[in-house]
C-alpha positions as CSV (number, residue, x, y, z in Angstrom):
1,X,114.9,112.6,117.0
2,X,112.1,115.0,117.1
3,X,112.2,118.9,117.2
4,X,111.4,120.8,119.9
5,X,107.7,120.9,121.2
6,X,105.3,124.0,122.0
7,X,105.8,125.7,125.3
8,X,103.2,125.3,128.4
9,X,100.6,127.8,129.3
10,X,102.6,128.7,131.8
11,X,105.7,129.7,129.6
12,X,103.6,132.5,128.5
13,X,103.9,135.9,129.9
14,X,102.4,137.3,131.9
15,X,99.1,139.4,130.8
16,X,98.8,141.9,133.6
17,X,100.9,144.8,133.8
18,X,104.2,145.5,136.3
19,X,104.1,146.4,140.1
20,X,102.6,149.8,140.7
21,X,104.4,152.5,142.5
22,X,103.0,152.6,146.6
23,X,100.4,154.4,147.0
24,X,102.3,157.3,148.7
25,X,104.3,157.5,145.9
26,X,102.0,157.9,143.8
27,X,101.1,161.7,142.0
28,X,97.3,162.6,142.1
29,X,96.1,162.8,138.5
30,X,95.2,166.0,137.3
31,X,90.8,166.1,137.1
32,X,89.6,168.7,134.9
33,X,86.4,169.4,136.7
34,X,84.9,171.4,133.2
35,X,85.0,167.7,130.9
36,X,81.7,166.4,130.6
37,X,81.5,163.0,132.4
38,X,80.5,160.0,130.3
39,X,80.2,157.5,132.5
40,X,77.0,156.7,131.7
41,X,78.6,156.4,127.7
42,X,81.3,154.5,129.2
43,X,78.4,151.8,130.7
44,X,76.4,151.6,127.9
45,X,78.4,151.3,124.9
46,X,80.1,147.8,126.2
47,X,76.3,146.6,127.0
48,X,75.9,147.5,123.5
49,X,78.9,145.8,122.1
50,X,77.9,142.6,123.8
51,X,74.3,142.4,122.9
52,X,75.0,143.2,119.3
53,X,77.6,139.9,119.3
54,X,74.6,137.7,121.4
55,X,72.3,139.0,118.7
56,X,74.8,138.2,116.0
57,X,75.5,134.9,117.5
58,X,71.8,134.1,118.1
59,X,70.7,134.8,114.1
60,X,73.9,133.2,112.1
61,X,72.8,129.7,111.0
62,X,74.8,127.1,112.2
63,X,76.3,126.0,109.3
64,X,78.2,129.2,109.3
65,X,79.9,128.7,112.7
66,X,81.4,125.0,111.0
67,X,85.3,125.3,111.4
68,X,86.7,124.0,107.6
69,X,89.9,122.0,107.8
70,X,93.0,123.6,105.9
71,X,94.5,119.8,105.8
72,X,94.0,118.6,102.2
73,X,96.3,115.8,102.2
74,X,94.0,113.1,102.9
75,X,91.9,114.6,100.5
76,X,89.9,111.4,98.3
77,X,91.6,112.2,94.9
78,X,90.3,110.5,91.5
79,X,93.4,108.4,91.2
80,X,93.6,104.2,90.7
81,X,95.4,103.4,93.6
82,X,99.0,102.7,93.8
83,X,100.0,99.3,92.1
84,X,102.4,97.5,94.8
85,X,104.3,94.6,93.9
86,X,106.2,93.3,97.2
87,X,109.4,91.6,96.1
88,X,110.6,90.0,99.3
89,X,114.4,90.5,98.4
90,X,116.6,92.0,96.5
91,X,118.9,90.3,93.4
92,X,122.0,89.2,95.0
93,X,121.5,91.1,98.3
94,X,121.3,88.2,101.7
95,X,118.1,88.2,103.7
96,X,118.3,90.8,106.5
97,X,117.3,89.3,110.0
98,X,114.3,87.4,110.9
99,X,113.2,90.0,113.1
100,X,113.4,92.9,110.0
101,X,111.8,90.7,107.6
102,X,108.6,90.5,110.2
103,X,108.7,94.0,110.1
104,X,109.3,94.4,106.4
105,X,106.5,91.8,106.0
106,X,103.7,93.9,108.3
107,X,104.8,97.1,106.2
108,X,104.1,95.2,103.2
109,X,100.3,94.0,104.3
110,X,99.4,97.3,105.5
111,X,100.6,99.0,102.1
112,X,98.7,96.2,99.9
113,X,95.8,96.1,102.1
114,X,96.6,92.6,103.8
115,X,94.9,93.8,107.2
116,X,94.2,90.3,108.1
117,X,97.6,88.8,108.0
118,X,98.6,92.1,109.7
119,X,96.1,92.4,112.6
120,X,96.8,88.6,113.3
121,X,100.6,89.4,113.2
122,X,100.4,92.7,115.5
123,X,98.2,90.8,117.5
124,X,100.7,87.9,118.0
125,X,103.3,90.3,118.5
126,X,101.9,92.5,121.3
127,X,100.5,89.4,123.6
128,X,104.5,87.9,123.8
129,X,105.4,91.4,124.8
130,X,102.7,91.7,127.2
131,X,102.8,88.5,128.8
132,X,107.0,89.0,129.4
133,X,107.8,88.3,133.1
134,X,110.7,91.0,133.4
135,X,112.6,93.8,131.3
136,X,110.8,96.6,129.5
137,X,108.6,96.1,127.7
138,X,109.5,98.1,124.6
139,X,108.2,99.7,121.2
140,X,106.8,98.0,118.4
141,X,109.0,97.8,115.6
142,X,106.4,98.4,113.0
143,X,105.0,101.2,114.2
144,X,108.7,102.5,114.8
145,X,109.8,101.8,110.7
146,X,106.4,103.4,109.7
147,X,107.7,106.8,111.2
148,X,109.4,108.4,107.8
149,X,106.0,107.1,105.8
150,X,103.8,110.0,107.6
151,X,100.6,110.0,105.9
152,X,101.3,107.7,103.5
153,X,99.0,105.3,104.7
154,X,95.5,107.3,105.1
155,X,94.1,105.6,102.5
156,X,94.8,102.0,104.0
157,X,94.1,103.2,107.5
158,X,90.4,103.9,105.8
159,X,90.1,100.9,104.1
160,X,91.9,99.2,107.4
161,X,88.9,101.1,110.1
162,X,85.9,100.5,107.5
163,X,86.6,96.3,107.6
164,X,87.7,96.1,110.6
165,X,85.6,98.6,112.8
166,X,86.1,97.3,116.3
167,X,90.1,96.1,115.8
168,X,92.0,97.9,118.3
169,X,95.3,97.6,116.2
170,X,93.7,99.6,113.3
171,X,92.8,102.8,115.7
172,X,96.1,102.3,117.2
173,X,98.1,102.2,113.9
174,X,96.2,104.9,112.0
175,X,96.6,107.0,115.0
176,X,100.3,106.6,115.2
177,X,99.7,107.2,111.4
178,X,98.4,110.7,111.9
179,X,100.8,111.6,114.8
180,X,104.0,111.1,112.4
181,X,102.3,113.3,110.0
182,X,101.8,115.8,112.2
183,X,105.8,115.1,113.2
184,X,105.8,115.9,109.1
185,X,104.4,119.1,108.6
186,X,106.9,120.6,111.5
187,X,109.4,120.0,108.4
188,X,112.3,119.6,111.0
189,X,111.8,122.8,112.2
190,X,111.8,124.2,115.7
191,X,108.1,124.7,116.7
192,X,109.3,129.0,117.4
193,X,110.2,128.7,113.3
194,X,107.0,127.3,112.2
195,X,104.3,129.4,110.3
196,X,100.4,129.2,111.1
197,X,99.6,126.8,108.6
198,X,101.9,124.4,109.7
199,X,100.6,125.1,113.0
200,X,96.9,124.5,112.3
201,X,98.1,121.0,110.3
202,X,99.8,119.9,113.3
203,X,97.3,120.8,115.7
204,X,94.5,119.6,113.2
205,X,96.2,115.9,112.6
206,X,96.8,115.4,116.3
207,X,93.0,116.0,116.9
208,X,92.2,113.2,114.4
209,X,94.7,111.0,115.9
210,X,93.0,111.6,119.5
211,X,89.6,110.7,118.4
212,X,91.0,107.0,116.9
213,X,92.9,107.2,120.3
214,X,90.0,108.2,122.5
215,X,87.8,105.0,120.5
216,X,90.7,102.4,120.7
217,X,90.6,102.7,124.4
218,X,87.0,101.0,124.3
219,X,88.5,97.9,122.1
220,X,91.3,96.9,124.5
221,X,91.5,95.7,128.5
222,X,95.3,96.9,128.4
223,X,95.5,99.8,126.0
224,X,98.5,100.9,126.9
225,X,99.8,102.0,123.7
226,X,97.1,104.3,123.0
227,X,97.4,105.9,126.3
228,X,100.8,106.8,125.7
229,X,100.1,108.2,122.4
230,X,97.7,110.5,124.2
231,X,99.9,111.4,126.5
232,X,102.4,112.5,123.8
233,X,99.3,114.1,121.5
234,X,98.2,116.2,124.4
235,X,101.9,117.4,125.3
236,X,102.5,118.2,121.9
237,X,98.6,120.3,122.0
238,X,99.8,121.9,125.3
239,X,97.4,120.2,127.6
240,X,99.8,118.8,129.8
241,X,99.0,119.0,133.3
242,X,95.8,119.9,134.8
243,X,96.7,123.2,136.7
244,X,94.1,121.9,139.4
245,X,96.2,118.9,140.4
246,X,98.8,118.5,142.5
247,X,102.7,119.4,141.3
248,X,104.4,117.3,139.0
249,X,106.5,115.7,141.1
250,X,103.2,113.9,143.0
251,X,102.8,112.4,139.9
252,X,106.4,110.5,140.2
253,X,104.8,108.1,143.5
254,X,103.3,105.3,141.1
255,X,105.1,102.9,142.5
256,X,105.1,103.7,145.9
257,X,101.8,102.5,146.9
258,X,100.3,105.8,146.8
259,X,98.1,105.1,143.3
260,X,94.9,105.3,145.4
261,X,96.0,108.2,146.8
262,X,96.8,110.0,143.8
263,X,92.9,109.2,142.9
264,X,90.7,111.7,141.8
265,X,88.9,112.1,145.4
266,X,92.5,114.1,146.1
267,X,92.2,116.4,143.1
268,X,90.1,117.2,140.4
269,X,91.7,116.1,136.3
270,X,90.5,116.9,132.8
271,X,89.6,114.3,130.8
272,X,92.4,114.3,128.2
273,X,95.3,115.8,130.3
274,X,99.0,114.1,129.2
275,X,99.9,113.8,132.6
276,X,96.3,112.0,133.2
277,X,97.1,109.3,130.7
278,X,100.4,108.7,131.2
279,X,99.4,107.3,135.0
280,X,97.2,105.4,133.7
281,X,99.6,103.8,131.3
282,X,101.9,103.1,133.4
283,X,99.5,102.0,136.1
284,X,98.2,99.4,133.6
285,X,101.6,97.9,132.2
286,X,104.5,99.7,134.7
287,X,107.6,98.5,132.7
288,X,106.1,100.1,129.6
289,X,109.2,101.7,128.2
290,X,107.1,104.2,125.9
291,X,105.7,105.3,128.7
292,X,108.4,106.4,130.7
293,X,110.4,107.7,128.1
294,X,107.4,109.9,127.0
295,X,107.4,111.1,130.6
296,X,110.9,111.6,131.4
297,X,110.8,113.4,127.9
298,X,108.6,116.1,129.2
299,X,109.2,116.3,132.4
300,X,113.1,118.2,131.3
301,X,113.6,122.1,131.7
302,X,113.4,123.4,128.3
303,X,109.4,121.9,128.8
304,X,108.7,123.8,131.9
305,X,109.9,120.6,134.2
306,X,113.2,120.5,136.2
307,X,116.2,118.0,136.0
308,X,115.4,116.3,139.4
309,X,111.7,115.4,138.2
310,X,113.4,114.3,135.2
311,X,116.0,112.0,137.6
312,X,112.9,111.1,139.3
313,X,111.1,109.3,136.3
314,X,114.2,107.7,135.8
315,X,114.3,106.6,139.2
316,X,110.7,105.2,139.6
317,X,111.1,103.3,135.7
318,X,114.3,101.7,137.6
319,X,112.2,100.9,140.6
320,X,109.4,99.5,138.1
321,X,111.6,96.9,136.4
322,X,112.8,98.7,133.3
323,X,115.8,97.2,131.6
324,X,119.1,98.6,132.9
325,X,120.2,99.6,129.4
326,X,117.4,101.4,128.6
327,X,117.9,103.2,132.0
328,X,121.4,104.7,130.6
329,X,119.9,105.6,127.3
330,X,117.2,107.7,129.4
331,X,119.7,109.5,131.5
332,X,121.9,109.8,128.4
333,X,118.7,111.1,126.5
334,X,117.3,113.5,128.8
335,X,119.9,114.6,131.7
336,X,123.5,114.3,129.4
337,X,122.6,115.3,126.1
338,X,126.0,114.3,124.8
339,X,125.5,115.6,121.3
340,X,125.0,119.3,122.8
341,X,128.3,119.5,124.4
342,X,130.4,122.3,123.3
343,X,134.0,121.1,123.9
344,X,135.9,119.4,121.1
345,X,136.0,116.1,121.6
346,X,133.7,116.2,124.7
347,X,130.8,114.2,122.8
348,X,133.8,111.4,121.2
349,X,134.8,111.1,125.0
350,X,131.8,110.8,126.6
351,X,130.2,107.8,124.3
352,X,133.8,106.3,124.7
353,X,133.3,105.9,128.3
354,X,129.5,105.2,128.4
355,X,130.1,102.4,125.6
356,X,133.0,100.8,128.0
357,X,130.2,100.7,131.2
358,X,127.0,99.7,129.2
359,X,127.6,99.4,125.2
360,X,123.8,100.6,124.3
361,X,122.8,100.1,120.6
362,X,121.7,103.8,121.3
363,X,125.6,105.0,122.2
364,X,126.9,103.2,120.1
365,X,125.0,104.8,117.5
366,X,125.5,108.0,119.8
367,X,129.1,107.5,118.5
368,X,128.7,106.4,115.0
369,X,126.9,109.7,114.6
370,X,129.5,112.0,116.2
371,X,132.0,110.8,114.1
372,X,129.5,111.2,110.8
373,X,129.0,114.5,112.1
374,X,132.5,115.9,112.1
375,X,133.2,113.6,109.0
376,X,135.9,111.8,110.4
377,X,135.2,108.7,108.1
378,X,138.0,106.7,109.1
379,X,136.9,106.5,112.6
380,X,133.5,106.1,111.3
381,X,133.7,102.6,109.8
382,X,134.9,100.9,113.2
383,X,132.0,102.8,114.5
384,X,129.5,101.4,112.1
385,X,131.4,97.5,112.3
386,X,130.7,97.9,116.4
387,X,127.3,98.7,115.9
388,X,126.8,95.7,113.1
389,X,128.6,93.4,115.2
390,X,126.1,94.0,118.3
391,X,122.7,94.2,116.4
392,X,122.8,93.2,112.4
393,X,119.6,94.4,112.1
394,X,120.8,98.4,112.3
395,X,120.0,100.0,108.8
396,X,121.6,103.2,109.9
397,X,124.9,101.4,110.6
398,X,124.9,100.0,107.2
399,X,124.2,103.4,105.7
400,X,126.4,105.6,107.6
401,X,129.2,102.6,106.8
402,X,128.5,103.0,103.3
403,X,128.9,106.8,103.3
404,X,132.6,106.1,104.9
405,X,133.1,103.3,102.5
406,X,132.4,106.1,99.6
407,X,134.6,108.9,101.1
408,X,137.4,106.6,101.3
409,X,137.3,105.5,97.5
410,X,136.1,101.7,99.0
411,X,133.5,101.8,96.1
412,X,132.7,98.0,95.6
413,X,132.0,98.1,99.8
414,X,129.9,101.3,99.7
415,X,127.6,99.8,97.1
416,X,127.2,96.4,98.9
417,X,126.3,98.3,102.0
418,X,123.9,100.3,100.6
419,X,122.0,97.5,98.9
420,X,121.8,95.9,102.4
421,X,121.1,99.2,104.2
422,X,118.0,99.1,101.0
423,X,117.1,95.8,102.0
424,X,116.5,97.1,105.6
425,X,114.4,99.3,104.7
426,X,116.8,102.4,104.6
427,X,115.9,105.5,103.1
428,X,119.0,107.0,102.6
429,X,120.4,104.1,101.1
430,X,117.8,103.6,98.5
431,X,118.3,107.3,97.5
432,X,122.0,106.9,97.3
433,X,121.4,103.7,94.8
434,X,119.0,105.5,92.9
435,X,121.1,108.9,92.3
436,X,123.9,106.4,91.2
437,X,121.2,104.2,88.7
438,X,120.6,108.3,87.5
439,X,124.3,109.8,87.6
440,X,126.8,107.5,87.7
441,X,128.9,106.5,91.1
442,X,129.0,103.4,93.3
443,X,130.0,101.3,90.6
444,X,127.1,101.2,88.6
445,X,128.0,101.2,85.0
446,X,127.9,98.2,81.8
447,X,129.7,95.8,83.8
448,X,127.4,96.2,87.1
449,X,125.2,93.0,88.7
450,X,122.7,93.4,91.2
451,X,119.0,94.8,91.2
452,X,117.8,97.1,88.7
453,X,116.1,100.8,89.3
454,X,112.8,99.5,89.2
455,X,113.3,96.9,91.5
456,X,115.0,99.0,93.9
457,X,112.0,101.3,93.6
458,X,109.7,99.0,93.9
459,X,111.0,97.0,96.7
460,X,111.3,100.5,98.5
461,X,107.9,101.5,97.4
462,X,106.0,98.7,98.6
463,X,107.0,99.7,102.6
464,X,105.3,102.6,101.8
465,X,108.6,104.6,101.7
466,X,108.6,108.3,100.1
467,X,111.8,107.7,98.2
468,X,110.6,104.3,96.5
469,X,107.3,106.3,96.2
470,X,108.7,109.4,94.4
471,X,111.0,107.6,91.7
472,X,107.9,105.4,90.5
473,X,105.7,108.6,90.4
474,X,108.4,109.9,87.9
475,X,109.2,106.7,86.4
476,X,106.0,106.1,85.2
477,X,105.3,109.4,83.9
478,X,108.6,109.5,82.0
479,X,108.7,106.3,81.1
480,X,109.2,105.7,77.1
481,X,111.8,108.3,77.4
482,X,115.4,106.8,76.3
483,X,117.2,105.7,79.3
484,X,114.4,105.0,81.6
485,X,113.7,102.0,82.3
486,X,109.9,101.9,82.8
487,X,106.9,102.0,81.1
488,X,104.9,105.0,80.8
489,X,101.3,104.8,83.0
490,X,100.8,108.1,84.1
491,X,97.9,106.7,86.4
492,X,100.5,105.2,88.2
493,X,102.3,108.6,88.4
494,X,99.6,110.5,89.8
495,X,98.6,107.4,91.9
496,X,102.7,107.4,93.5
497,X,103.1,110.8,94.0
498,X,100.2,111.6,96.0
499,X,101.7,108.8,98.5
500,X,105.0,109.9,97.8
501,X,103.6,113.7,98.8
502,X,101.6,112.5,101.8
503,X,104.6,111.0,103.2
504,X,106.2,114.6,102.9
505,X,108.9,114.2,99.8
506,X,108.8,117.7,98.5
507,X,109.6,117.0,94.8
508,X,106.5,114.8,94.4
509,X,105.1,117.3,96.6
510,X,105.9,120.2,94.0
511,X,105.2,118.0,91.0
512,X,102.1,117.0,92.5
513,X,100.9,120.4,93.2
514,X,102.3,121.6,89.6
515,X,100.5,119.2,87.8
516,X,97.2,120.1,89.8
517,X,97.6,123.6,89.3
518,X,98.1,123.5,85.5
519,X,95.0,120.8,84.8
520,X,97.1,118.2,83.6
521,X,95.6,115.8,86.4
522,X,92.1,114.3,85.0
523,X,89.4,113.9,86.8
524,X,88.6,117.0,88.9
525,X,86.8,120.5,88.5
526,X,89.3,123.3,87.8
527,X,88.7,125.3,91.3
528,X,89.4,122.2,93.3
529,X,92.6,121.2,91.5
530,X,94.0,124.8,91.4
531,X,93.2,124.8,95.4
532,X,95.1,121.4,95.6
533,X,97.9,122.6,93.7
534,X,98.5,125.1,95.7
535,X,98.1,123.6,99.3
536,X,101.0,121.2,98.0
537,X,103.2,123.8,96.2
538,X,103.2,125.5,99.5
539,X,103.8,122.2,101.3
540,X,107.1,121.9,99.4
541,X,108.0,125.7,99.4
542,X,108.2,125.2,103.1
543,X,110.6,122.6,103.1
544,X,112.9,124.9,100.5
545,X,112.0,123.6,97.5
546,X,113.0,126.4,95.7
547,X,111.3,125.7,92.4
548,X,108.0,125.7,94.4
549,X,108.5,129.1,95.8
550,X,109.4,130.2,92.3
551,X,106.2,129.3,91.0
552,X,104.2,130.6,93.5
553,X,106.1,133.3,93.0
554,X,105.1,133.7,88.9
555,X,101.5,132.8,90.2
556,X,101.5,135.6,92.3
557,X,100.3,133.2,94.8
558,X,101.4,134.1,98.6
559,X,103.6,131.5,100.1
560,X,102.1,130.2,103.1
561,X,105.1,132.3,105.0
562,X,104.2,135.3,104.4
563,X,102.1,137.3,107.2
564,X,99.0,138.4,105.0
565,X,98.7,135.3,103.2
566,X,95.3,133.2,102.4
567,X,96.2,130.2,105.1
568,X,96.7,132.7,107.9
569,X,93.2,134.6,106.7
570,X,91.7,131.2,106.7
571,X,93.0,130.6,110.3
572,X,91.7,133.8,111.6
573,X,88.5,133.1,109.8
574,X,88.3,129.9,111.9
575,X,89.2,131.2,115.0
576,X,86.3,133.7,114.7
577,X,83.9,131.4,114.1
578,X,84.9,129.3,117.2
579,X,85.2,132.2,119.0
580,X,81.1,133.0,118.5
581,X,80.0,129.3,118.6
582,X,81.5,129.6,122.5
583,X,79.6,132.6,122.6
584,X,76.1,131.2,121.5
585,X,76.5,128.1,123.7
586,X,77.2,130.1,126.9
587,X,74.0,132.5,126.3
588,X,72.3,129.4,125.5
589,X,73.0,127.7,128.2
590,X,72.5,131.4,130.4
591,X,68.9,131.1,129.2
592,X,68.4,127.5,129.1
């Protein structure tokens, strides 16, 4: 799940000071009638202050107003690009599901630059879901698996917009694209635990997502999906509501013939307001499930909303002909949060008895995952068989029934369930096979059969994944060396950790930077590199790579952490500029 989002305006306190004492309470200051008075010091010197500023503002040239961007990870880099090679399965592992290997299939045409195949497929795939007569209609499971990839994909998403300029698909995708990296540079953490820079790349790859956003709505008659992801952009950005409208909760009467009279003759909106977009979503498709999740989402206490407007969404999605299923994993989602209770047992209990009324594949993973958490493996493995049973397609269950499988000495099963979780496109899995190709475990020794390292890595690789992405980066630079088993192209290595890096794995990320720092990468001017180096050494420092805050360290480079260092001087830079473009515009347009 995600981490918490920023607060509202309104969370913020206050500004003006506390309630003054009455007036009769109140002692008459002491006047001494011998000071001087400078009042007419007092009137002049802020007349001064601001005509200095308009004067200031009026002579810089433009060019020095322009805000720079601190994000360098889409940065164009002199590398080849990435050689994939899509094997479609793995040696000796089954075929996951139909439905996974269309998925897997779409991850593997956007990777390799396929955009026809994929449009035409995403295409295909979003008019059955429109043109269902009842149920939700839900997410797209494409754009679901590309979530762990981040920015992997800027490069295609280029490529993607620059031959196929007025496909709505590509804005949508690439959008979604730069939304999970922004997801990636929170680096799991509470928004509160956050430094600046990782503010400024949130904020800065949500503005680029926006503007695909803000252009895919041109390209579609129904664009629902890019509605949504406004919705969640601008909650995440803090423009939520417009504070001109009317309260939240006249928001909830979509579907009780009041649209019209929600229109903007009743009250004023700005352009670009969550709340703005996600009526309009829902307005265009109402069993949108995206949709009302995103709004129930936001609409719960700890984001300035209340419980009963959050009951209300859930109410009005009911009312608008979303799936009774998804109905429980909303109220489960946003009213119960099971996994916060504090009662032993409380959490087991509750899935338990929600399982028995409505088994959700989100409870039962709900339950799976309690039982991971307090490493009850026994009672883990039924968990995961429920789960499989239900929906085969569930890489989670076949990784978290793996991890049981280990802990109980059940290697031969543990193996085989990681290979399948692999073949689903698991993460966790793949790194689990990959540790075992590197240190021993899970049975793989002289006497193992079944997919080698590469393949593994290159059948992860290929779905853009940062694990698959990371061991070819280092395979190919140590490639040669006894006992690994690929062939040294350190092209290849540059080309696989920049990808691996963009999609947030923070030993490419440190190896990456390193290798920038030092000059070892051809191809670019010292400054540049040393300045790429270092945005990605501190990329990885902040997820506690503790070799990259070492080094920066020995450079005597300040971590991006640190109060006084370069990233928040560049950030207060910025905000001075934008500060005194606002400032020229308004005296322009005072004298216009």
């Amino acid at each position: 799940m995600h981490p918490q989002l920023p607060s509202s305006d309104q969370d913020k306190a206050s500004p003006y000071p506390g309630r003054y004492l009455p007036s009769a309470e109140q002692e008459e200051p002491y006047q001494d009638e011998s000071a001087p008075k400078h009042w007419l010091l007092a009137l002049l010197l802020p007349l001064a202050v601001l005509l200095a500023l308009g004067i200031l503002c009026w002579v810089v040239p433009e060019k020095w107003l322009s805000v720079e961007s601190m994000d360098q990870a889409a940065m164009a880099m002199p590398f080849e690009p990435p050689r994939v090679e899509s094997p479609v399965l793995l040696t000796g592992v089954p075929l996951p599901p139909e439905n996974v290997q269309q998925t897997l299939q779409q991850r593997r045409a956007f990777f390799s630059g396929d955009f026809e195949f994929l449009e035409r497929s995403l295409n295909q795939q979003r008019q059955q879901s429109l043109l269902s007569r009842e149920g939700s209609i839900g997410y797209s499971p494409f754009i679901r698996s590309l979530e762990d990839t981040a920015l992997a994909g800027v490069d295609r998403c280029e490529q993607w917009l620059q031959a196929m300029p007025e496909s709505y698909a590509a804005h949508w995708v690439c959008a979604e694209v730069w939304n999970d990296g922004a997801w990636e540079a929170r680096s799991e953490r509470q928004r509160s635990d956050i430094n600046i820079a990782q503010s400024v790349l949130i904020d800065e790859r949500l503005h680029i997502s926006n503007q695909l956003l803000e252009r895919a709505l041109l390209l579609d008659d129904k664009p629902i999906e890019a509605l949504t992801l406004l919705a969640e952009n601008h909650f995440l950005l803090g423009t939520r509501v417009d504070e001109s409208s009317v309260a939240w909760e006249r928001l909830l009467n979509l579907f009780d013939g009041e649209i019209d009279a929600l229109g903007a003759d009743l009250y004023p909106r700005t352009t670009g307001l969550a709340s703005w977009y996600i009526e309009q979503a829902l307005a265009a498709s109402p069993r949108y499930l995206p949709a009302h999740r995103t709004w129930a989402n936001f609409l719960q206490p700890r984001w300035g909303g209340a419980e009963a407007l959050v009951l209300g969404a859930i109410e009005q999605a009911r009312r608008a002909g979303i799936a009774e299923p998804d109905l429980h994993d909303m109220r489960d989602d946003f009213v119960v949060y099971p996994a916060s209770f504090s009662t032993p047992g409380a959490t087991q209990a509750y899935w338990e008895e929600a399982i028995s009324q409505q088994p959700t594949r989100k409870r039962l993973e709900g339950l799976m995952h309690d039982q991971a958490g307090r490493e009850n493996w026994k009672a883990v493995v039924p968990a995961a068989e429920a789960l499989i049973s239900r929906y085969p397609d569930d890489a989670g269950a076949y990784y978290w029934l793996a991890e049981a499988r280990k802990m109980l000495g059940q290697t031969e099963q543990a193996r085989g369930a990681n290979l399948y979780a692999t073949a689903l496109g698991h993460d966790g899995a793949t790194q689990n096979l990959i540790m075992a190709f590197i240190r021993g475990g899970l049975g793989v020794d002289e006497n193992y059969v079944g997919p080698s390292l590469p393949e593994i890595c290159k059948y992860s690789a290929a779905l853009g994944s940062p694990i698959g992405a990371n061991c070819l980066g280092a395979g190919y630079f140590e490639g040669g060396q006894p006992g690994v088993p690929f062939v040294r192209d350190p092209a290849q290595g540059y080309a696989w950790h920049l990808l691996a890096s963009r999609a947030g794995h923070y030993n490419s990320q440190f190896d990456l930077g390193w290798m920038l720092y030092s000059g070892r990468v051809p191809g670019l001017e010292k400054e540049v590199a040393q300045d790429m180096g270092i945005f990605w050494l501190r990329r990885a420092e902040e997820k506690q790579h503790k070799f990259a805050a070492r080094r920066l360290d020995e450079l005597n480079i300040d971590r991006a952490s640190w109060a006084y260092s370069s990233d928040n001087l560049f950030v207060l830079k910025n905000t001075i500029k934008t500060n005194l473009a606002w400032l020229r515009q308004q005296l322009r347009s005072l004298l216009a």
